[in-house]
N, C-alpha and C positions, 0 to 999 in steps of 0.2 A: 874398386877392386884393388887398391893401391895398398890396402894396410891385408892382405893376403899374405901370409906367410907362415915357412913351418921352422920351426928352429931345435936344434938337437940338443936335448939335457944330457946324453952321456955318449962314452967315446963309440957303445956296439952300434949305434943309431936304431935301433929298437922302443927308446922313448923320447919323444921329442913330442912340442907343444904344438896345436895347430892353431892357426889366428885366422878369423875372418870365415865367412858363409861358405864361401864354394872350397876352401882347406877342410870344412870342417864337413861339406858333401861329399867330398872324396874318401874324405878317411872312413866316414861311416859305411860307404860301398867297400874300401878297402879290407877294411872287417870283417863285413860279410862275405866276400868274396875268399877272407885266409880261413875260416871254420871250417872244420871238417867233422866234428860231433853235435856240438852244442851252442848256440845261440841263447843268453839272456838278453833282453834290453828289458831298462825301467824307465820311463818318461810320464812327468807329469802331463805333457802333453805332445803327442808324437807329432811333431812339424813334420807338413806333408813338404815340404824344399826337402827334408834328408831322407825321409823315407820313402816315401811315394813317388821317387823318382825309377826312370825307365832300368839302368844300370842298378838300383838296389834291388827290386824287382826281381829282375833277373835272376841275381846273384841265391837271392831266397828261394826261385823255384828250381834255380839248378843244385842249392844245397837239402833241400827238400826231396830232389830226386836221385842225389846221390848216395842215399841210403836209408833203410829201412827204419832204423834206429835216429836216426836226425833229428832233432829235435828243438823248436824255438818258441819260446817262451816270450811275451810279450807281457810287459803289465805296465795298465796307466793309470790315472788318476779316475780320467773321464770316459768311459770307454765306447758312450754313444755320440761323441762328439768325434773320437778317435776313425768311429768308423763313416763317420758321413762326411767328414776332413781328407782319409787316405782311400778312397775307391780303390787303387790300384791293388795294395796291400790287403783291403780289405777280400779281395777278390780273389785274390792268389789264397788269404787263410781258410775261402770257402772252400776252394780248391784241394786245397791241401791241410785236411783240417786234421787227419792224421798226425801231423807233422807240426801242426802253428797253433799253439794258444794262446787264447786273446782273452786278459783278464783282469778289472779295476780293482782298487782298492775298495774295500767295504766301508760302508758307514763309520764317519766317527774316527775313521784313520787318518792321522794326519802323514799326508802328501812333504815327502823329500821337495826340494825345486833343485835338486842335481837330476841329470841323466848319464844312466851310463850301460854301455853294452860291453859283457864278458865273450868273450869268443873261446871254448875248447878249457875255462877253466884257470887259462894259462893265457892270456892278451886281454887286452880290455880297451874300452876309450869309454872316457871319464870326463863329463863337461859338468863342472862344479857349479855352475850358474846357467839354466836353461835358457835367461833371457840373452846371456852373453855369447856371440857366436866365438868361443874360445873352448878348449879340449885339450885334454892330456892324453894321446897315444903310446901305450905301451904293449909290444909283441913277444911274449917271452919272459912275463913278470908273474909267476905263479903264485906269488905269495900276497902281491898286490889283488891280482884279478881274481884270487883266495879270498879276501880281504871283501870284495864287492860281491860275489857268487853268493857267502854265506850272506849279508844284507839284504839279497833280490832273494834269499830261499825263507826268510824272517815276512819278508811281504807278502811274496806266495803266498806262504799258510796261512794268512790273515786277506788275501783277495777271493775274489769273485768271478766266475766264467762273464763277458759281457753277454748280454741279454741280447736278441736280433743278429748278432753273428751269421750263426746258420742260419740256413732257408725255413722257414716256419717259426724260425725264433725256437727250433728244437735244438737241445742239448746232445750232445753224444754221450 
């Protein structure tokens, strides 16, 4: 845990880089925790250490119930791997399925290996190397987390609902 740390690229402290595993668990609960409309994440592969944790959890069933309109958007590369990896998560989208799509790339697309989750449009955290546990947190960069939003809406249109999701493997 020694090489943990966040360090600030500008003077609001609004973006600053996170280093190391549990910097980069926090920030991603941190995230979900500042949304108040909308949630993207893109991961080629959701690591159940940042998402599937009790505190992320949380944070998604209480944004989920804090309005009608809420909406989070999930897409990954592998999406029946996603869900037999994150039970937690996978549990809460059954749940709340109103609220949480869960969607892979299609055939034949090729898979980014960045992950990054938009929050409200306007914040983002952006980990340029999925196998690296390193992140760029930004709170208040609308043109940046502009920048990712329009990428993750590029994918959307070219993914897939995951298959086995819901109970019966029915669609809504």
């Amino acid at each position: 845990m020694g090489n943990e740390e966040n360090k600030i690229f500008d003077n609001s402290g609004s973006r600053f880089r996170a280093s190391g595993r549990e910097a980069l668990k926090e920030n991603v609960a941190l995230a979900f925790e500042s949304a108040r409309r909308a949630i993207a994440i893109y991961s080629p592969h959701l690591d159940p250490t940042q998402f599937n944790q009790s505190r992320v959890i949380d944070a998604l069933a209480t944004f989920c119930a804090g309005g009608r309109h809420n909406k989070v958007r999930i897409l990954v590369d592998h999406g029946v791997e996603t869900i037999r990896s994150n039970g937690r998560l996978t549990g809460l989208a059954r749940r709340f399925s109103d609220f949480i799509d869960l969607h892979h790339l299609g055939e034949g697309i090729s898979a980014p290996t960045d992950m990054f989750i938009v929050i409200d449009r306007d914040s983002y955290l952006h980990q340029p190397d999925n196998q690296k546990a390193e992140c760029i947190v930004n709170f208040g960069a609308s043109h940046e987390a502009g920048a990712l939003a329009k990428r993750f809406e590029q994918l959307w249109e070219r993914s897939e609902p995951v298959a086995g999701l819901h109970v019966l493997g029915l669609e809504r």
